[in-house]
C-alpha angles and dihedrals in degrees: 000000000000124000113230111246125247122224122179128243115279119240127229094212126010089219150032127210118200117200113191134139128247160175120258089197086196104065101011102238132132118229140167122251127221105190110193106202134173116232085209107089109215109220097209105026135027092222130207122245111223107230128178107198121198113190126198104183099175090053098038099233129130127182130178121195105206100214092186134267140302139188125266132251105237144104107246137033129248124174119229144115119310103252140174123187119216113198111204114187107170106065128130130200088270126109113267125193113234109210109196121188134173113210095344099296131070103064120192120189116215118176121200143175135229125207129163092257098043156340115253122185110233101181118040111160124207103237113057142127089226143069112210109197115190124207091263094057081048098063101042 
């Protein structure tokens, strides 16, 4: 007698950005975050998504390329989501264009806007392998 196979559940999206804005308490400075996170959860190890960020700040456009994951550098296990943090100091109250691929390839264009009360996202397509949720997404 044959087992039925189990599959796990599909994913609408592989990951999750979070945009919010923050306090760095050491050197007293605000900054955006850009926190990269798996939808996946790992069951033995909380890995590392590899990100290469390219940051055009007179221009306001950001990119990050995510490369994969790796393992992370500790003692002891902990299961949880994949996740990067991008801090992003510089910024200024203007609309920026978010530019997200995966391996190169797969690009995937988000606007968004930044005001001193929030971040709200002004261009959201359709087709994507991310999910980009903005502070005000957050709180509600």
């Amino acid at each position: 007698m044959r087992t039925k196979q189990v599959r796990p559940d599909k994913l609408d999206f592989e990951y999750e950005l979070y945009v919010y804005k923050d306090h760095d308490e050491v050197i007293g400075k605000k900054f955006i975050a850009f926190d990269f996170r798996t939808k996946k959860v790992f069951e033995n190890f909380a890995y590392n998504i590899n990100v290469i960020p390219n940051i055009v700040s007179d221009k306001n456009e950001l990119s990050f390329n995510i490369e994969g994951l790796s393992a992370p550098q500790l003692d002891f296990s902990r299961s949880g989501p994949a996740g990067y943090i991008y801090r992003f100091f510089d910024y200024k109250n203007s609309e920026y264009t978010l530019m997200i691929s995966k391996y190169r390839k797969n690009k995937t264009i988000f606007r968004f806007k930044v005001s001193d009360k929030s971040i709200k996202l002004t261009l959201d397509p359709e087709k994507k392998f991310i999910k980009v949720i903005t502070e005000e997404e957050i709180v509600s």
